[in-house]
ZAMARGU-4260 file (C-alpha; in steps of 0.2 Angstrom, whole numbers, plus 5000, padded with zeros to 4 digits):
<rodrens>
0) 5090/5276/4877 | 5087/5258/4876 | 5074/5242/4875 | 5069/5240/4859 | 5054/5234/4866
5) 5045/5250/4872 | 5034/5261/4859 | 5040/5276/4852 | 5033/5291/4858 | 5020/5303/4850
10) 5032/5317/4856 | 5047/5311/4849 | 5039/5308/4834 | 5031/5321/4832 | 5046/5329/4836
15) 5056/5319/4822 | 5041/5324/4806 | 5044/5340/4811 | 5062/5343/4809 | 5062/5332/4795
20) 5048/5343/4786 | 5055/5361/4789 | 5072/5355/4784 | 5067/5346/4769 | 5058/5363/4764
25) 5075/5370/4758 | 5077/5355/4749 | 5079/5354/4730 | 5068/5340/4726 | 5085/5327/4729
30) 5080/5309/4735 | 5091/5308/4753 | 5111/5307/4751 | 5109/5309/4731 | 5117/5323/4726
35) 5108/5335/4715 | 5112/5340/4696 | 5112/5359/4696 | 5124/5371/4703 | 5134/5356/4712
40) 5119/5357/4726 | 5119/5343/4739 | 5105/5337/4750 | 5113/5330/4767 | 5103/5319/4778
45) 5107/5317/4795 | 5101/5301/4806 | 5099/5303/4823 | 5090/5298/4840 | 5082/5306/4855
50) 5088/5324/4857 | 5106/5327/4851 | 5104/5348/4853 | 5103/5348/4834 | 5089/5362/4834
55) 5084/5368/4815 | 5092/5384/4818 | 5108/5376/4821 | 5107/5365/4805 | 5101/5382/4796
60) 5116/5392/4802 | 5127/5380/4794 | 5118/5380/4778 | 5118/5400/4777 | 5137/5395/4777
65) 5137/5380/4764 | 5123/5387/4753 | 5126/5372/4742 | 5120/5359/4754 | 5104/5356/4760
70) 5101/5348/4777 | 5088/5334/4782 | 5088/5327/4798 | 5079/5311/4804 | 5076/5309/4821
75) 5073/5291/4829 | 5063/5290/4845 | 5076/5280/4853 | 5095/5273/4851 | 5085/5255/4848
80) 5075/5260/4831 | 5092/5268/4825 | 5103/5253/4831 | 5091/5240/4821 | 5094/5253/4804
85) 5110/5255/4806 | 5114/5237/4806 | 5105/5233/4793 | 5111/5243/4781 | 5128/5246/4782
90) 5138/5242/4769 | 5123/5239/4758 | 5119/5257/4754 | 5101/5266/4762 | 5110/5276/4777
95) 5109/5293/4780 | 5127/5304/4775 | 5130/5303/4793 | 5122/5292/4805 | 5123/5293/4824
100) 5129/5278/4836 | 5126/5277/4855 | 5138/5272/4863 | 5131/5255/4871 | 5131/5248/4853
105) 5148/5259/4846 | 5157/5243/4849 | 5148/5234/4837 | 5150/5246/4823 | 5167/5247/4826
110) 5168/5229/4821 | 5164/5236/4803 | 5176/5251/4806 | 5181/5249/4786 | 5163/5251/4780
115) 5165/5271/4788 | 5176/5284/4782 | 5191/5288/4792 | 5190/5308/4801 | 5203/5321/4795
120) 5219/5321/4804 | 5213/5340/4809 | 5201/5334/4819 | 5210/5321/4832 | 5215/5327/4848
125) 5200/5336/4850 | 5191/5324/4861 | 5193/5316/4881 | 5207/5303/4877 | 5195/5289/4881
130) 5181/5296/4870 | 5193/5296/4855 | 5204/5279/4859 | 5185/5272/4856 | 5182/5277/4842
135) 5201/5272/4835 | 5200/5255/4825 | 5216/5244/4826 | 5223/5253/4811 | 5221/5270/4821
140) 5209/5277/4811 | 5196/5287/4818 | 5180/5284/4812 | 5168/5290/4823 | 5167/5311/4829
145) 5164/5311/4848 | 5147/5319/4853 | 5141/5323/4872 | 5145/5313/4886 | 5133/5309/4899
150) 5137/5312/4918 | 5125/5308/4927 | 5114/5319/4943 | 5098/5316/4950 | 5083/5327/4943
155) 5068/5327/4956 | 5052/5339/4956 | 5055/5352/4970 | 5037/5353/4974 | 5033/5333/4975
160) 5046/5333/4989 | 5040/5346/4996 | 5022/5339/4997 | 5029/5323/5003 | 5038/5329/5019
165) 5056/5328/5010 | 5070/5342/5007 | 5066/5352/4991 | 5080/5363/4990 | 5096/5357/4979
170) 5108/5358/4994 | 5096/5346/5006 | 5094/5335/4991 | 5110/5332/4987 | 5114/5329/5007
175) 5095/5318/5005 | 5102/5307/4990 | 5122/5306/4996 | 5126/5289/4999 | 5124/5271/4991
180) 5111/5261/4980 | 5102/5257/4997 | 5099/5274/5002 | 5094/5280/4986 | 5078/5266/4987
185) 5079/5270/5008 | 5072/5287/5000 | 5060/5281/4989 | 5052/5270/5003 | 5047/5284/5011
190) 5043/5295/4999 | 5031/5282/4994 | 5025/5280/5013 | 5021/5298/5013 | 5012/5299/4994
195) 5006/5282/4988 | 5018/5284/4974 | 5033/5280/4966 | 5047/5291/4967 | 5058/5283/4953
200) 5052/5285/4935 | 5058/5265/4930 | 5066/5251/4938 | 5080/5248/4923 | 5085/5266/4924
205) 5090/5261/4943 | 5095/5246/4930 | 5108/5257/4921 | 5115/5268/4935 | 5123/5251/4942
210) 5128/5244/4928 | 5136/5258/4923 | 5147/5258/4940 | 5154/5240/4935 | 5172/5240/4925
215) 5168/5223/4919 | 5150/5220/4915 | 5146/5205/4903 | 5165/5202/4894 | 5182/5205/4901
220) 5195/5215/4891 | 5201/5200/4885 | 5184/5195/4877 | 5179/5181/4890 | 5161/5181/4892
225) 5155/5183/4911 | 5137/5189/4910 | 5131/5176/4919 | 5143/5171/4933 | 5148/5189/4937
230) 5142/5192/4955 | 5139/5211/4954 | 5128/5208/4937 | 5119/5197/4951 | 5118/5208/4965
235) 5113/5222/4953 | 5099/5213/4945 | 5093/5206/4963 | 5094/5223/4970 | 5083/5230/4955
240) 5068/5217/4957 | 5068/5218/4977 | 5069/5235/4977 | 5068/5248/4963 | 5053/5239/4956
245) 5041/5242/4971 | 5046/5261/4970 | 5045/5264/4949 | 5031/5272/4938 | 5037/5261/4923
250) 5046/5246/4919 | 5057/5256/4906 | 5057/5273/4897 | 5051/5280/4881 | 5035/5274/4880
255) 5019/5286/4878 | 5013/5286/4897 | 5032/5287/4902 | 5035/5305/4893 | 5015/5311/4898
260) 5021/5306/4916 | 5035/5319/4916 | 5021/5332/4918 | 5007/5322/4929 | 5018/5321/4942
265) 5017/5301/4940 | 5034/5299/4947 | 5045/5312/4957 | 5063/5308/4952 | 5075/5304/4937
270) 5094/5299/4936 | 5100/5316/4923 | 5113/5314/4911 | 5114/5329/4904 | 5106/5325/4889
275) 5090/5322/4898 | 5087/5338/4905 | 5081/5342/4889 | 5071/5327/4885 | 5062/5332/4901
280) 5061/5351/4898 | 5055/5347/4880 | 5040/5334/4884 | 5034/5344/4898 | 5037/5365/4895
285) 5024/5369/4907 | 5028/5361/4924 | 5037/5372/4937 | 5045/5359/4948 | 5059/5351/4939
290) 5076/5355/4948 | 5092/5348/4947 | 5104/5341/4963 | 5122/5339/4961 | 5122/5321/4969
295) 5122/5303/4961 | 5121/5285/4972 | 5136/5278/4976 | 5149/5292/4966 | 5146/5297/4949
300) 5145/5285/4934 | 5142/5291/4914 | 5126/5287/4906 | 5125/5289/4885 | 5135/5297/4873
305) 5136/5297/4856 | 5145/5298/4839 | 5142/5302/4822 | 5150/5290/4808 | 5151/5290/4790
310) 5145/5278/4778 | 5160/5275/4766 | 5149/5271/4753 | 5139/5287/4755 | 5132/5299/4740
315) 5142/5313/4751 | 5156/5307/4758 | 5169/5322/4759 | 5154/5334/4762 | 5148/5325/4777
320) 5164/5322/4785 | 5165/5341/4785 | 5146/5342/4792 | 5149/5330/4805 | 5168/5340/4809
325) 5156/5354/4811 | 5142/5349/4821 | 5154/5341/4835 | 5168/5357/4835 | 5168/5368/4854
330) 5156/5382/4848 | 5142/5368/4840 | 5143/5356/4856 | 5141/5371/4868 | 5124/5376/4857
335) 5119/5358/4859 | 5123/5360/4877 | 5113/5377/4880 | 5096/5369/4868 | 5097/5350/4875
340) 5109/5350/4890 | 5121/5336/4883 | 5139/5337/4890 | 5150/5343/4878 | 5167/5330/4876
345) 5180/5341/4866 | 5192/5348/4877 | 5193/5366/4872 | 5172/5367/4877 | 5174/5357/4892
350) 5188/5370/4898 | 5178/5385/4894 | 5171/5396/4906 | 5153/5399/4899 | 5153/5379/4902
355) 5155/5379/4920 | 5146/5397/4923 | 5128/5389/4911 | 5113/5390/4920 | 5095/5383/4915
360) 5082/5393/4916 | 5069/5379/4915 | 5077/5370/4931 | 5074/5383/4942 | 5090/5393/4935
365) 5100/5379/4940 | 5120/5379/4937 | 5117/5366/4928 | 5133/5368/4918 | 5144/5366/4938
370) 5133/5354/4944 | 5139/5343/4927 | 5156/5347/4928 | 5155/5340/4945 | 5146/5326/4940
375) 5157/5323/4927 | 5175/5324/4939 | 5164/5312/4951 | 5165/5299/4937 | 5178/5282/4942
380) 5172/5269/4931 | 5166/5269/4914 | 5161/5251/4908 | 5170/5240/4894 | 5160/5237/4882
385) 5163/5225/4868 | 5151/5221/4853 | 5142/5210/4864 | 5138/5222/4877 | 5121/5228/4869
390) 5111/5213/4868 | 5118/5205/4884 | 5111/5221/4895 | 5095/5223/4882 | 5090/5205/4886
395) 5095/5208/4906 | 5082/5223/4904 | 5069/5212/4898 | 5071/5200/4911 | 5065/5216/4924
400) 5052/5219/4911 | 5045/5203/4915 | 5046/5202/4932 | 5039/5222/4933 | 5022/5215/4920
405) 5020/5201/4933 | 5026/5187/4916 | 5038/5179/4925 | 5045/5177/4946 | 5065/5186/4948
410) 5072/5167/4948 | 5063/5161/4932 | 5065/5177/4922 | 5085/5179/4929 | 5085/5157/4921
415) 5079/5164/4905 | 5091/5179/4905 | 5105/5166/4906 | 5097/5152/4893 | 5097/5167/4883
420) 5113/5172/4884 | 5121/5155/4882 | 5110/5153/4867 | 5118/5171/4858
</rodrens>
């Protein structure tokens, strides 16, 4: 869910018309977020990116509950497309009644926490403490309604490794994959040896899975800057061009060959959050092999997570409030979980038993929902993020961008990450 610099996928757009069309076909004719003039009707729109769980039969049950409000839902390819909307228009009116934040760029919007409406008092306490206490401004208003959270495993096709000579089951995997960084790409040396291939679907996924294992990143808590003289940024980004490049299919995600290659069997393996399980199940419906291991390299570490704000200066305001209470409630995070596989973060889901006894049927009946609660207790280090983290680690993707399309050597492209980063 990140470079701004990949193209958005057919599917996902595709995908984005479609949810847009049939949920605009209850509409009443009003523009998006005006309300309308008969019968106190209101039209609702809904921004969002990638898959949230948000099906249409979701967003229909609540408006056979609200027949006063009509739903439209906008669906961005990718967190970047919505990151470049978002900023641009709030606080000058043309956002959806509730817009969706990832939480790479959360930091950022929080700096504008007085241009969202503040969450009912009903609705705190909800949430993980850390997933709330982020979205808390230094007023202690909350202005942001926790989604999924994104504990990471690894997703492989069963019969790739099996062609190539490597453990197929989840148990081997799991004892296959245990260990560090190293032998993660141990593994996909040979798998390449044995297939011509790459294992790894991009190099700035592998990109991510470190990062997200470092406590201090780009910033210190106190706001010092230390992207460029941090050693394990260094080693990270060293250990990426040595060795993930040689074994990725793509430089990055999201782009048109990367989703067609989830069904060609381009590449065998994918680090899972939980929200990817259905970004893989919902680009490729048809392939048997994709099964999920309860392992990650070195740990566990979060990847993703979102929230949905408000727009103070919205048409809607208290309507989407209660929308957006709604769609992020126990019983509407576990739908999201069973249709998209992302993580539910309010306590009462997260404690439930249907959580931890979920299965999915497309990843070979996989206990998908034990394997991410594992994942999840396997978690250590969640990264600070300030408003700076974003565009620091976007431009540290670009610079293995470059070095993956053969534009630059590691060193030069690494010199321009930090000429960049001195010049932000």
């Amino acid at each position: 869910m990140k470079s701004r610099a990949f193209r958005r996928s057919a599917a996902a757009v595709a995908a984005f018309s479609a949810t847009a069309i049939v949920l605009a076909g209850c509409s009443t004719g009003d523009t998006a977020g005006e309300g309308s003039s008969e019968g106190g009707e209101i039209t609702l729109t809904v921004a969002t990116f990638n898959d949230f769980g948000y099906t249409d039969e979701l967003f229909q049950e609540y408006m056979d509950e609200n027949p006063d409000v009509t739903i439209v839902h906008n669906r961005a390819a990718e967190s970047g497309d919505a990151r470049a909307n978002y900023f641009q228009k709030l606080g000058k009116g043309g956002l959806a009644d509730i817009e969706a934040v990832e939480i790479d760029w959360f930091a950022e919007a929080m700096q504008y926490s007085d241009l969202l409406a503040e969450a009912p008092d009903s609705v705190k306490g909800r949430w993980l403490d850390w997933k709330e206490a982020a979205a808390t401004d230094a007023d202690g208003r909350l202005v942001g309604f926790g989604t999924d959270i994104g504990p990471q495993s690894i997703c492989y096709r069963a019969d790739l490794f099996e062609a190539a000579g490597l453990p197929s089951d989840r148990e081997g995997v799991a004892e296959l994959f245990d260990g560090d960084w190293e032998n993660f790409l141990d593994v996909a040396d040979q798998y390449r040896e044995a297939t011509g291939k790459p294992m790894i679907d991009s190099a700035n996924s592998v990109l991510q899975g470190i990062v997200n294992q470092i406590e201090y990143t780009y910033s210190e808590a106190d706001g010092t800057s230390i992207a460029t003289s941090n050693p394990e940024i260094a080693d990270a980004y060293e250990l990426v061009i040595e060795r993930a490049v040689p074994n990725s299919a793509y430089s990055g995600q999201w782009s048109d060959d990367w989703f067609a290659s989830m069904a060609n069997g381009e590449f065998a393996t994918m680090l899972c959050p939980g929200w990817m399980l259905g970004v893989i199940s919902g680009t490729a419906p048809d392939v048997t092999g994709w099964d999920i291991a309860d392992v990650f390299p070195n740990g566990g570490g979060n990847w993703g997570g979102s929230y949905l704000t408000v727009p103070a200066d919205g048409e809607n305001v208290d309507a989407a409030l209660a929308l957006a209470d709604w769609l992020t409630a126990p019983e509407q995070q576990m739908k999201a979980f069973e249709a998209a596989g992302t993580f539910p973060s309010q306590l009462e889901a997260l404690e439930s038993e249907e959580l931890t006894s979920a299965t999915n049927e497309y990843f070979n009946e996989a206990p998908t929902g034990e394997i991410l609660s594992n994942r999840a207790a396997a978690v250590t280090v969640t990264p600070y993020k300030d408003a700076d983290y974003f565009k620091y680690h976007d431009a540290l993707q670009n610079a293995v961008n470059r070095v993956f399309d053969g534009l630059e050597d590691p060193e030069t492209s690494w010199n321009t990450w930090v000429a960049e980063v001195e010049a932000f």
